[in-house]
matplotlib code that plots the C-alpha trace (Angstrom):
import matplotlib.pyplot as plt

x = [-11.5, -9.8, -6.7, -3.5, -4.4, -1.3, 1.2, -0.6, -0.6, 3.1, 3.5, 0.9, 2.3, -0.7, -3.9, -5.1, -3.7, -0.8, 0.5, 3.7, 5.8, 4.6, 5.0, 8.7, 9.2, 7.9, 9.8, 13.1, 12.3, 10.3, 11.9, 15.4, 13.7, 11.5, 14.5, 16.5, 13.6, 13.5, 17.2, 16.3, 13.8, 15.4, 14.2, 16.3, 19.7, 21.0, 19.4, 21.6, 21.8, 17.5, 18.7, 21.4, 19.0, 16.4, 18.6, 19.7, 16.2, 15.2, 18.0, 17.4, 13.6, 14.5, 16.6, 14.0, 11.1, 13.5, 13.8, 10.6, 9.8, 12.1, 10.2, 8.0, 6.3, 4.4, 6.8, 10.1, 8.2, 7.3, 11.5, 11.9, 9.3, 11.4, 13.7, 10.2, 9.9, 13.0, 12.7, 9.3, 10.4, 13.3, 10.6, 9.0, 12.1, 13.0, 9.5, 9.4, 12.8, 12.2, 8.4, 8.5, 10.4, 7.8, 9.9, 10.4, 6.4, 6.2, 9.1, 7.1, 4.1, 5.2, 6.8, 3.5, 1.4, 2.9, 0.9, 3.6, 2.4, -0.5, -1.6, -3.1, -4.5, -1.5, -0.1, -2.7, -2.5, 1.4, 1.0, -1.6, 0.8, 3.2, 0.8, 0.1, 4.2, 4.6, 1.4, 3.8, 4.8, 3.1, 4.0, 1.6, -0.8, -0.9, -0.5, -3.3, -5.3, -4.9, -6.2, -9.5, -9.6, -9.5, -12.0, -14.6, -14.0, -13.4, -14.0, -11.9, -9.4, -9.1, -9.1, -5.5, -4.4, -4.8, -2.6, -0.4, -0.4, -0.2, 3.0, 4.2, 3.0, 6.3, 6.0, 3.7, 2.3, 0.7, -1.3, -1.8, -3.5, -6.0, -7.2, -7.6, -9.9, -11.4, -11.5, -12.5, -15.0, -16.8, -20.2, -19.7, -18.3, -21.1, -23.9, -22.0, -23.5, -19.6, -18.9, -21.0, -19.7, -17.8, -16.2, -14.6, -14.1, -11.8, -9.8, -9.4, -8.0, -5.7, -4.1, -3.2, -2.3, 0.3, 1.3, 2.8, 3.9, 6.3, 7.5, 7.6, 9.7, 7.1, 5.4, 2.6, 1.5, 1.3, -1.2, -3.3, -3.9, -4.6, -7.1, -8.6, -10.2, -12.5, -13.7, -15.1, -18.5, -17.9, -15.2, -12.6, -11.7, -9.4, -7.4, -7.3, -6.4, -3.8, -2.3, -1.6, -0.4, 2.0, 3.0, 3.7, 6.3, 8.1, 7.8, 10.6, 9.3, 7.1, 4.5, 4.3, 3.8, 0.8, -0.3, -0.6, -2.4, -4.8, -6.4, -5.8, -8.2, -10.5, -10.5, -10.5, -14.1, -15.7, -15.1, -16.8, -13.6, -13.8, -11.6, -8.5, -9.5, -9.3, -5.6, -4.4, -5.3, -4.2, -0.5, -0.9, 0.6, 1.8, 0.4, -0.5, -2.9, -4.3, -7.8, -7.8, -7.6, -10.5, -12.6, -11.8, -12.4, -15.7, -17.2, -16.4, -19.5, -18.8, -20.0, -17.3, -14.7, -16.1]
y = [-14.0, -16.3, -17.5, -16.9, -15.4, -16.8, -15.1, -11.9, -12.2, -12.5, -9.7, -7.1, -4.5, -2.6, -4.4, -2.9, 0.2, 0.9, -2.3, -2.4, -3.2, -0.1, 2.2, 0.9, 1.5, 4.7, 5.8, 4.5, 6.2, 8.9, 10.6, 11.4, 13.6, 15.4, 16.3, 17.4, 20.0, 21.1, 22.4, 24.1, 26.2, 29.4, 29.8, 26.2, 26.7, 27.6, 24.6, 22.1, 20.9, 20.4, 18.1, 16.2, 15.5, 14.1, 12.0, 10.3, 10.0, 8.2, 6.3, 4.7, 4.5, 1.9, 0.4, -0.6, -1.3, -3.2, -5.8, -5.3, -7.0, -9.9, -10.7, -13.8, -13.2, -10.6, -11.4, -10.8, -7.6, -6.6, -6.6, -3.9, -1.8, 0.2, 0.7, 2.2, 4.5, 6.2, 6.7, 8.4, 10.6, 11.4, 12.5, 14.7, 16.3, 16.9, 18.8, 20.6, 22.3, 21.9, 23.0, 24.4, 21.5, 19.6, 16.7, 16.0, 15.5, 13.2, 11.5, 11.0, 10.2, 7.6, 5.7, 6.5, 5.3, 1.6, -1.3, -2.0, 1.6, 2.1, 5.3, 6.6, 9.8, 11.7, 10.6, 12.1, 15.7, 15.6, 15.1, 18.1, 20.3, 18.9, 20.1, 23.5, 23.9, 22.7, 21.7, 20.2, 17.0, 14.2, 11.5, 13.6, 13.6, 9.9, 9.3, 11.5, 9.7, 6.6, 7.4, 9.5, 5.7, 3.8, 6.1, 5.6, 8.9, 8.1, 11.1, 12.8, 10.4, 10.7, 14.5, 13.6, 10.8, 12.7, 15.7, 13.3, 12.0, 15.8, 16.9, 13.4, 12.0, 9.5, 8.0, 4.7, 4.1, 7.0, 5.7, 2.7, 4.1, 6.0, 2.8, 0.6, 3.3, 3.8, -0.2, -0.9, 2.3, 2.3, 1.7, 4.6, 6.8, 5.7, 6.8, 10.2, 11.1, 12.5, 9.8, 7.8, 4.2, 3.9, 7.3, 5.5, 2.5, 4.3, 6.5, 3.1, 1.2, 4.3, 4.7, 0.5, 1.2, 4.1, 2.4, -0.3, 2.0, 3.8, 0.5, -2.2, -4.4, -4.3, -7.7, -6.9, -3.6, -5.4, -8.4, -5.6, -4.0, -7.2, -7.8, -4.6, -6.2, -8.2, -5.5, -3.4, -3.1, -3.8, -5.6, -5.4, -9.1, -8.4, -6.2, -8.2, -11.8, -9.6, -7.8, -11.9, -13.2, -10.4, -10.5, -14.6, -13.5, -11.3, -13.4, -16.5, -18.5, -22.2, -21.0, -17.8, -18.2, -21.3, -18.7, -15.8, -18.9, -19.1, -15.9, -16.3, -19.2, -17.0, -14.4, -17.3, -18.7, -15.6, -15.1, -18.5, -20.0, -22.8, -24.9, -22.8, -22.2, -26.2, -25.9, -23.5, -25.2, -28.4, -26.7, -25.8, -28.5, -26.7, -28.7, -25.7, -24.1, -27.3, -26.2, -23.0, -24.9, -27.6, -24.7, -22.7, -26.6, -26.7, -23.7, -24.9, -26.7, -30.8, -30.1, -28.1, -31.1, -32.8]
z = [-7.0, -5.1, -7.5, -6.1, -3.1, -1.1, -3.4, -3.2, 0.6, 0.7, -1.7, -1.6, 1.2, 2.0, 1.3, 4.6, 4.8, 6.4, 7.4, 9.3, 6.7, 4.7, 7.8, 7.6, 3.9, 4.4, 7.5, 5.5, 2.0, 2.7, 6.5, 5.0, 2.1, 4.7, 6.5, 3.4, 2.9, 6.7, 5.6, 2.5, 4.7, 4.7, 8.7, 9.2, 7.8, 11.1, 12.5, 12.0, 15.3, 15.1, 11.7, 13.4, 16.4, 14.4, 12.2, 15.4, 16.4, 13.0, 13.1, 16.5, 15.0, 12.4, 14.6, 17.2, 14.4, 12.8, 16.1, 16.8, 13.6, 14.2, 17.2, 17.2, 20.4, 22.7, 25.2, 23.0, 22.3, 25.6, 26.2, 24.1, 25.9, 27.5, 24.8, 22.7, 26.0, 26.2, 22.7, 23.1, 25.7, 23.7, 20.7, 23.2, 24.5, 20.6, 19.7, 22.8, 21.7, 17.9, 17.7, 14.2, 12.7, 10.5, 10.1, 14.2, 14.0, 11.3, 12.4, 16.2, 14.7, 12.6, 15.6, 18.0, 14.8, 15.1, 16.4, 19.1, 20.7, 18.9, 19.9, 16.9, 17.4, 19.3, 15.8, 14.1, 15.9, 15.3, 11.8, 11.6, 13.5, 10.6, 8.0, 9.4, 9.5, 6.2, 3.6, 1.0, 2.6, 0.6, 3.4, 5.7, 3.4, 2.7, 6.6, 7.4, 4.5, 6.0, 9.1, 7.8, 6.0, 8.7, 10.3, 7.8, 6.2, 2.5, 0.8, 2.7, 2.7, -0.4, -0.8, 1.4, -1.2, -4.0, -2.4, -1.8, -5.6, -7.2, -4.6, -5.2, -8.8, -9.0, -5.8, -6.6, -2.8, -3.4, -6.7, -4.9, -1.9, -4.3, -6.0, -2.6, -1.3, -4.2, -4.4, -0.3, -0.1, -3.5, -2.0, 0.4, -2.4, -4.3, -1.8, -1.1, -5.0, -5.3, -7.5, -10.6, -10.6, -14.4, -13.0, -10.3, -12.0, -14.3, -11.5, -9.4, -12.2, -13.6, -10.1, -10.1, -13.7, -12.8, -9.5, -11.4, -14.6, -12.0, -10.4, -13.5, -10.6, -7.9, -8.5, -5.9, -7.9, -11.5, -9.5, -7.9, -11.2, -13.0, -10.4, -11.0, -13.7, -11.7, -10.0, -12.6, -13.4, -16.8, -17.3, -20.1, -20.8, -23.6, -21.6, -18.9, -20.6, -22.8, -19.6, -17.8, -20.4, -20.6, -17.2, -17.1, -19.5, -17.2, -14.1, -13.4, -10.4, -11.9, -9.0, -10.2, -13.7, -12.8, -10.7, -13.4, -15.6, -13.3, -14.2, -17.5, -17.4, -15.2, -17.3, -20.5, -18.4, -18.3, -22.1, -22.5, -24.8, -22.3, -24.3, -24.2, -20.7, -20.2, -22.2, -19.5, -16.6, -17.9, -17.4, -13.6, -11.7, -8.7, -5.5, -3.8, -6.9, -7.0, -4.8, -6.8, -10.4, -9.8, -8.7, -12.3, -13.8, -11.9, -13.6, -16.9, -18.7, -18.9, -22.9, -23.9, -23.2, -26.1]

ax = plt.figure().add_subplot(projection="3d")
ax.plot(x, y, z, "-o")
ax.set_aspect("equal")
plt.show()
Protein backbone atom coordinates (compact mmCIF):
# COMPACT_ATOMS: atom_id res chain seq x y z
CA UNK A 1 0.00 0.00 0.00
CA UNK A 2 1.22 2.99 -1.23
CA UNK A 3 -0.37 5.83 1.35
CA UNK A 4 2.14 7.78 3.00
CA UNK A 5 5.07 6.37 1.61
CA UNK A 6 7.22 9.69 1.78
CA UNK A 7 6.72 10.04 5.50
CA UNK A 8 7.73 6.52 6.04
CA UNK A 9 10.83 7.04 3.87
CA UNK A 10 11.92 9.90 5.98
CA UNK A 11 11.28 7.94 9.04
CA UNK A 12 11.58 4.32 8.87
CA UNK A 13 15.53 3.68 9.71
CA UNK A 14 16.03 0.30 8.46
CA UNK A 15 13.60 -0.76 5.79
CA UNK A 16 16.64 -2.34 4.02
CA UNK A 17 18.64 -3.54 6.56
CA UNK A 18 21.25 -1.83 7.99
CA UNK A 19 21.10 1.40 6.51
CA UNK A 20 23.71 3.92 7.42
CA UNK A 21 21.84 5.66 9.71
CA UNK A 22 21.13 2.46 11.80
CA UNK A 23 24.86 1.44 11.61
CA UNK A 24 25.32 4.90 13.32
CA UNK A 25 22.66 4.49 15.92
CA UNK A 26 24.02 1.30 16.69
CA UNK A 27 27.67 2.22 16.87
CA UNK A 28 26.55 5.25 19.33
CA UNK A 29 24.09 3.13 21.60
CA UNK A 30 25.18 -0.14 21.47
CA UNK A 31 29.62 0.14 21.38
CA UNK A 32 29.78 1.91 24.85
CA UNK A 33 27.77 -1.09 26.58
CA UNK A 34 30.08 -3.67 24.79
CA UNK A 35 32.89 -2.08 26.25
CA UNK A 36 31.46 -1.69 29.80
CA UNK A 37 31.18 -5.65 29.67
CA UNK A 38 34.80 -6.16 28.19
CA UNK A 39 35.69 -4.55 31.83
CA UNK A 40 33.49 -6.73 33.91
CA UNK A 41 35.35 -9.74 32.27
CA UNK A 42 37.35 -10.91 35.07
CA UNK A 43 40.50 -11.65 32.47
CA UNK A 44 40.02 -7.61 31.46
CA UNK A 45 40.22 -5.68 34.70
CA UNK A 46 43.81 -5.11 34.25
CA UNK A 47 43.15 -3.98 30.76
CA UNK A 48 42.38 -0.73 31.05
CA UNK A 49 44.71 0.57 28.73
CA UNK A 50 42.87 -2.09 25.84
CA UNK A 51 39.48 0.06 27.12
CA UNK A 52 40.92 3.40 26.88
CA UNK A 53 42.39 2.51 23.33
CA UNK A 54 39.24 1.50 21.96
CA UNK A 55 37.25 4.33 23.41
CA UNK A 56 39.55 6.54 21.45
CA UNK A 57 39.14 4.51 18.50
CA UNK A 58 35.17 4.77 18.71
CA UNK A 59 35.37 8.07 19.32
CA UNK A 60 37.28 9.08 16.24
CA UNK A 61 34.74 6.41 14.60
CA UNK A 62 31.68 8.67 15.07
CA UNK A 63 33.61 11.41 14.35
CA UNK A 64 34.52 10.51 10.74
CA UNK A 65 30.96 8.77 10.02
CA UNK A 66 29.56 11.56 11.32
CA UNK A 67 31.29 13.92 8.33
CA UNK A 68 31.10 11.42 6.22
CA UNK A 69 27.33 11.83 6.45
CA UNK A 70 27.34 15.51 5.92
CA UNK A 71 28.97 15.07 2.67
CA UNK A 72 26.91 15.65 -0.40
CA UNK A 73 29.22 14.33 -2.91
CA UNK A 74 31.68 11.39 -3.84
CA UNK A 75 34.25 13.81 -4.07
CA UNK A 76 33.72 15.53 -0.47
CA UNK A 77 33.97 11.86 0.48
CA UNK A 78 36.86 10.79 -1.32
CA UNK A 79 38.72 13.80 1.06
CA UNK A 80 38.17 11.95 3.91
CA UNK A 81 39.74 8.78 2.47
CA UNK A 82 42.71 9.01 4.11
CA UNK A 83 41.43 10.03 7.25
CA UNK A 84 39.11 6.32 7.01
CA UNK A 85 42.74 4.75 6.33
CA UNK A 86 44.67 5.78 9.19
CA UNK A 87 41.89 4.90 11.08
CA UNK A 88 41.76 1.33 9.66
CA UNK A 89 45.26 0.80 10.23
CA UNK A 90 44.92 2.11 13.54
CA UNK A 91 41.97 -0.87 14.06
CA UNK A 92 44.47 -3.34 12.99
CA UNK A 93 47.28 -2.17 15.11
CA UNK A 94 44.58 -2.31 18.15
CA UNK A 95 43.48 -6.18 17.46
CA UNK A 96 46.75 -7.26 16.69
CA UNK A 97 47.70 -6.18 20.37
CA UNK A 98 44.10 -6.68 21.82
CA UNK A 99 43.21 -10.17 20.17
CA UNK A 100 40.85 -11.30 22.88
CA UNK A 101 38.97 -8.06 23.24
CA UNK A 102 35.49 -8.69 21.71
CA UNK A 103 34.60 -5.30 21.61
CA UNK A 104 37.87 -4.05 19.33
CA UNK A 105 36.26 -6.46 16.66
CA UNK A 106 32.89 -5.25 16.72
CA UNK A 107 34.10 -1.94 17.02
CA UNK A 108 36.35 -2.63 13.44
CA UNK A 109 33.80 -4.35 11.84
CA UNK A 110 31.30 -1.89 12.20
CA UNK A 111 33.52 0.89 10.59
CA UNK A 112 34.73 -1.78 7.66
CA UNK A 113 30.84 -2.67 7.38
CA UNK A 114 30.03 1.02 6.10
CA UNK A 115 29.26 1.77 2.52
CA UNK A 116 32.07 4.42 2.41
CA UNK A 117 34.56 1.18 2.79
CA UNK A 118 32.36 -1.36 2.14
CA UNK A 119 34.16 -4.41 2.73
CA UNK A 120 31.76 -6.56 4.09
CA UNK A 121 33.04 -9.80 4.75
CA UNK A 122 36.42 -8.83 6.70
CA UNK A 123 33.54 -7.46 8.84
CA UNK A 124 31.87 -10.43 8.88
CA UNK A 125 34.93 -12.70 10.13
CA UNK A 126 35.71 -9.97 12.87
CA UNK A 127 32.38 -10.23 14.19
CA UNK A 128 32.67 -14.18 14.28
CA UNK A 129 35.99 -13.90 16.11
CA UNK A 130 33.77 -11.42 18.38
CA UNK A 131 31.25 -14.20 18.86
CA UNK A 132 33.71 -16.96 19.60
CA UNK A 133 35.29 -14.39 22.42
CA UNK A 134 32.18 -13.56 23.72
CA UNK A 135 28.48 -15.28 22.49
CA UNK A 136 26.47 -12.81 24.54
CA UNK A 137 26.73 -9.70 22.53
CA UNK A 138 23.37 -9.09 21.00
CA UNK A 139 24.73 -6.29 18.53
CA UNK A 140 26.84 -9.24 16.97
CA UNK A 141 24.11 -11.15 16.65
CA UNK A 142 21.91 -8.66 14.93
CA UNK A 143 25.12 -7.58 12.76
CA UNK A 144 25.76 -11.05 11.76
CA UNK A 145 21.91 -11.42 11.02
CA UNK A 146 21.94 -8.87 8.80
CA UNK A 147 24.47 -10.01 6.73
CA UNK A 148 23.21 -13.88 6.51
CA UNK A 149 20.03 -11.45 5.24
CA UNK A 150 21.53 -9.76 2.83
CA UNK A 151 23.04 -13.08 1.71
CA UNK A 152 19.82 -14.74 1.07
CA UNK A 153 20.09 -16.81 4.21
CA UNK A 154 16.90 -16.19 6.07
CA UNK A 155 16.58 -18.84 8.31
CA UNK A 156 19.58 -18.34 9.57
CA UNK A 157 19.32 -14.89 9.80
CA UNK A 158 16.88 -15.22 11.80
CA UNK A 159 18.28 -17.92 14.17
CA UNK A 160 20.91 -14.65 14.78
CA UNK A 161 17.89 -12.02 15.30
CA UNK A 162 16.18 -13.90 17.61
CA UNK A 163 19.53 -14.35 19.79
CA UNK A 164 19.74 -11.08 19.61
CA UNK A 165 15.99 -10.51 20.82
CA UNK A 166 16.34 -13.19 23.95
CA UNK A 167 20.04 -11.48 25.23
CA UNK A 168 18.49 -8.18 24.32
CA UNK A 169 14.46 -8.37 24.70
CA UNK A 170 14.26 -4.37 25.49
CA UNK A 171 16.22 -3.19 22.70
CA UNK A 172 13.43 -2.57 19.88
CA UNK A 173 15.84 -2.78 16.68
CA UNK A 174 16.07 -5.98 17.54
CA UNK A 175 12.09 -6.72 17.34
CA UNK A 176 12.10 -4.81 14.37
CA UNK A 177 14.73 -6.74 12.46
CA UNK A 178 12.67 -10.03 13.21
CA UNK A 179 9.44 -8.76 11.57
CA UNK A 180 11.22 -7.14 8.32
CA UNK A 181 12.75 -10.55 7.65
CA UNK A 182 10.06 -12.21 8.51
CA UNK A 183 8.09 -9.52 6.34
CA UNK A 184 10.94 -9.36 3.16
CA UNK A 185 11.66 -13.34 3.21
CA UNK A 186 8.19 -14.90 3.85
CA UNK A 187 8.11 -16.70 0.59
CA UNK A 188 11.50 -18.29 1.28
CA UNK A 189 10.63 -19.06 4.91
CA UNK A 190 7.56 -20.41 3.50
CA UNK A 191 9.20 -22.97 1.05
CA UNK A 192 11.85 -23.95 3.72
CA UNK A 193 8.47 -25.96 5.38
CA UNK A 194 10.13 -24.30 8.76
CA UNK A 195 7.35 -22.11 8.89
CA UNK A 196 3.26 -22.39 8.12
CA UNK A 197 2.04 -18.91 6.86
CA UNK A 198 -0.59 -17.70 9.99
CA UNK A 199 2.56 -18.89 12.15
CA UNK A 200 4.60 -16.25 10.76
CA UNK A 201 2.03 -13.95 10.28
CA UNK A 202 1.61 -13.79 14.00
CA UNK A 203 5.60 -13.72 14.96
CA UNK A 204 6.00 -10.82 12.21
CA UNK A 205 3.33 -8.74 13.48
CA UNK A 206 4.19 -9.43 17.39
CA UNK A 207 7.93 -8.34 16.81
CA UNK A 208 6.35 -4.74 15.04
CA UNK A 209 3.96 -4.85 17.93
CA UNK A 210 6.77 -5.06 20.75
CA UNK A 211 9.18 -2.85 18.58
CA UNK A 212 6.88 0.01 19.10
CA UNK A 213 5.55 -1.17 22.75
CA UNK A 214 9.26 -0.59 23.93
CA UNK A 215 9.67 2.76 22.01
CA UNK A 216 5.89 4.51 22.17
CA UNK A 217 8.10 7.79 20.72
CA UNK A 218 9.53 6.11 17.70
CA UNK A 219 7.03 7.27 15.00
CA UNK A 220 8.68 4.98 12.35
CA UNK A 221 7.99 1.71 14.48
CA UNK A 222 4.14 2.47 15.30
CA UNK A 223 3.71 3.07 11.07
CA UNK A 224 5.52 -0.27 10.38
CA UNK A 225 3.24 -2.11 12.68
CA UNK A 226 0.17 -0.41 11.37
CA UNK A 227 1.28 -1.60 8.07
CA UNK A 228 1.68 -4.92 9.23
CA UNK A 229 -1.81 -5.16 8.82
CA UNK A 230 -1.74 -5.23 5.10
CA UNK A 231 0.47 -7.77 4.96
CA UNK A 232 -1.34 -10.41 6.64
CA UNK A 233 -2.97 -13.12 5.07
CA UNK A 234 -6.01 -12.51 6.89
CA UNK A 235 -6.27 -9.42 7.82
CA UNK A 236 -7.66 -7.93 11.08
CA UNK A 237 -9.54 -4.78 10.00
CA UNK A 238 -10.88 -3.94 13.35
CA UNK A 239 -7.56 -3.92 14.76
CA UNK A 240 -6.16 -2.15 12.23
CA UNK A 241 -8.79 0.85 11.77
CA UNK A 242 -8.85 0.93 15.78
CA UNK A 243 -4.91 0.97 16.05
CA UNK A 244 -4.91 4.52 13.20
CA UNK A 245 -7.23 6.09 14.63
CA UNK A 246 -5.43 5.69 17.82
CA UNK A 247 -2.31 6.81 16.54
CA UNK A 248 -3.77 10.19 14.70
CA UNK A 249 -4.37 11.05 18.28
CA UNK A 250 -0.92 10.94 19.36
CA UNK A 251 0.69 12.49 16.32
CA UNK A 252 0.85 16.71 15.96
CA UNK A 253 2.11 17.56 12.45
CA UNK A 254 -1.52 18.42 9.85
CA UNK A 255 0.58 16.01 7.31
CA UNK A 256 0.93 13.54 9.59
CA UNK A 257 -2.38 13.10 10.90
CA UNK A 258 -3.94 13.33 6.78
CA UNK A 259 -1.41 10.89 6.49
CA UNK A 260 -2.56 8.39 9.32
CA UNK A 261 -6.31 9.09 7.63
CA UNK A 262 -5.25 7.79 4.80
CA UNK A 263 -5.11 4.34 6.04
CA UNK A 264 -7.94 4.78 7.91
CA UNK A 265 -9.86 5.09 4.69
CA UNK A 266 -7.87 2.16 3.34
CA UNK A 267 -8.47 0.17 5.85
CA UNK A 268 -12.43 1.93 6.02
CA UNK A 269 -12.44 0.56 1.82
CA UNK A 270 -11.60 -2.77 2.45
CA UNK A 271 -14.31 -3.02 5.15
CA UNK A 272 -16.74 -1.80 2.36
CA UNK A 273 -18.20 1.26 4.76
CA UNK A 274 -17.37 3.36 1.80
CA UNK A 275 -19.23 6.17 3.08
CA UNK A 276 -17.20 6.91 6.15
CA UNK A 277 -14.33 6.05 3.95
CA UNK A 278 -15.53 9.06 1.61
CA UNK A 279 -15.89 11.24 5.17
CA UNK A 280 -12.21 10.64 5.86
CA UNK A 281 -10.77 11.46 2.78
CA UNK A 282 -12.96 14.48 2.40
CA UNK A 283 -10.53 15.84 5.37
CA UNK A 284 -7.13 15.21 3.65
CA UNK A 285 -6.17 18.38 2.02
CA UNK A 286 -2.48 18.25 2.25
CA UNK A 287 -1.09 18.89 -1.49
CA UNK A 288 1.34 16.27 -1.30
CA UNK A 289 -1.41 13.18 -0.25
CA UNK A 290 -3.36 14.51 -2.90
CA UNK A 291 -2.15 11.53 -5.65
CA UNK A 292 -2.43 9.10 -2.81
CA UNK A 293 -6.25 10.18 -1.80
CA UNK A 294 -7.89 10.14 -5.53
CA UNK A 295 -6.32 6.68 -5.77
CA UNK A 296 -8.31 5.56 -2.23
CA UNK A 297 -11.39 7.75 -3.96
CA UNK A 298 -10.91 5.64 -7.17
CA UNK A 299 -11.54 2.34 -5.51
CA UNK A 300 -14.62 3.50 -3.90
CA UNK A 301 -17.91 2.45 -5.88
CA UNK A 302 -19.62 5.78 -7.66
CA UNK A 303 -23.08 4.11 -5.91
CA UNK A 304 -22.13 4.50 -2.60
CA UNK A 305 -21.96 8.46 -2.98
CA UNK A 306 -25.65 8.55 -3.24
Amino acid sequence: MGVGAAQRGAQIVALSLMKLFLCLALMVCGLPAVIVRAEDKPAMKSSSTATEALKVLVERQRELLAKVAQKTSQAEVEDLRAELQELVFSYDDYVKKYPDVAAGYVSYALLLNQPVIGERKRAVNLLMKANKLDANLPIVKNQLGNYLAEEGRPLDALNYYLAAVRLAPEEPLYHYQVGTLLTEARDDLLKSGAWKRAALDQAMQDAFEQATALAPGNVAYAYRYGESFYDLERPEWSAALTFWRAFEEKVAAPVEKETIRLHQANVLIHQEKFVEARIVLATVNEAALQVQKQKLVAQIPASSAK
